[in-house]
C-alpha positions in Angstrom: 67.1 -86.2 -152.3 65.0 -83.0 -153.0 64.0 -84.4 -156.0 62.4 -87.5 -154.2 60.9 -85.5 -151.5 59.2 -82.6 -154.2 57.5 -86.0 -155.7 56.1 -87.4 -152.4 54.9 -84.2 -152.3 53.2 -83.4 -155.3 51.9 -86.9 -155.8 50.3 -86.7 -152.4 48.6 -83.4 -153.9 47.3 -84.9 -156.8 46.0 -87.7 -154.6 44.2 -85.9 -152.3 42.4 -83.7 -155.0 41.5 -87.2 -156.5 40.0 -88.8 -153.5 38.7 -85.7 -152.5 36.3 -85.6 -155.4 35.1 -89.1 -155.0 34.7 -88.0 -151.0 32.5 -84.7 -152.3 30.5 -86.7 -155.2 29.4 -89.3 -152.7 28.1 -86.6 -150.0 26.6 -85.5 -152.7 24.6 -87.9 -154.1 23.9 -89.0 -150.4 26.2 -91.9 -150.6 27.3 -92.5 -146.9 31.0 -92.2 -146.9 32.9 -94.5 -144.1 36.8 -94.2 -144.5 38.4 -91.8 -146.4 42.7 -92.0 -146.6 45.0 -90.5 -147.5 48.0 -93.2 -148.3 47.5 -97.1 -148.0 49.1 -99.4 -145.1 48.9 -99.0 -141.3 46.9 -96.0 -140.7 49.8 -93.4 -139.2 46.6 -90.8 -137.7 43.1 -91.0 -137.6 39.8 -89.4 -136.7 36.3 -90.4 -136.7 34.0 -87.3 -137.9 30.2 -88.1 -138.1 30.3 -91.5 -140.0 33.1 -91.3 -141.4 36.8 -92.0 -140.2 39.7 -90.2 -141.6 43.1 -91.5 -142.2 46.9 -90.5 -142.8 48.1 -93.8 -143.7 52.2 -95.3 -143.8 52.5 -95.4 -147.2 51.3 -91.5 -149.2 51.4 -93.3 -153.0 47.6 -93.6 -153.6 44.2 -93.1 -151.2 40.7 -94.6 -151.0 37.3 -93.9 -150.0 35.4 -95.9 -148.9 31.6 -96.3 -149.5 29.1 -97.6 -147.9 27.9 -100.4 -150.0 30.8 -101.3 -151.6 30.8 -104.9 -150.5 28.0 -106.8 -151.4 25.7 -107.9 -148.1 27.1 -105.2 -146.2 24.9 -104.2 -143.1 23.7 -100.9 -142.4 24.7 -101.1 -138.8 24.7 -97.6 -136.7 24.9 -94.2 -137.9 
């Protein structure tokens, strides 16, 4: 069992520096940046910042970010 529980762990780790650096590169670049999760599925907890919504989602194997412009005919709508 604390075998399972040290890889939940670490593999939320490595996926949070991941999608962290796609979250900093976009800023960066002065792409805007709309969700960024942590884990995929029903989002667990959440909080709007600025424009962008943050998320603790159900399931902690992977992460997004996403971008604004990512879907083709996307509208700007409000900052």
């Amino acid at each position: 069992m604390n075998s399972v529980i040290s890889f939940v762990i670490v593999l939320g780790v490595l996926v949070f520096v991941h999608e962290f650096g796609h979250f900093l590169f976009s800023k960066l670049f002065g792409v805007r940046v709309l969700k960024c999760s942590l884990g995929f599925g029903n989002k667990e907890v959440g909080r709007k910042w600025g424009e962008t919504e943050y998320l603790i989602s159900a399931f902690p194997l992977g992460g997004y970010v996403k971008m604004f412009g990512e879907i083709q005919g996307e509208d700007e709508g409000p900052l």
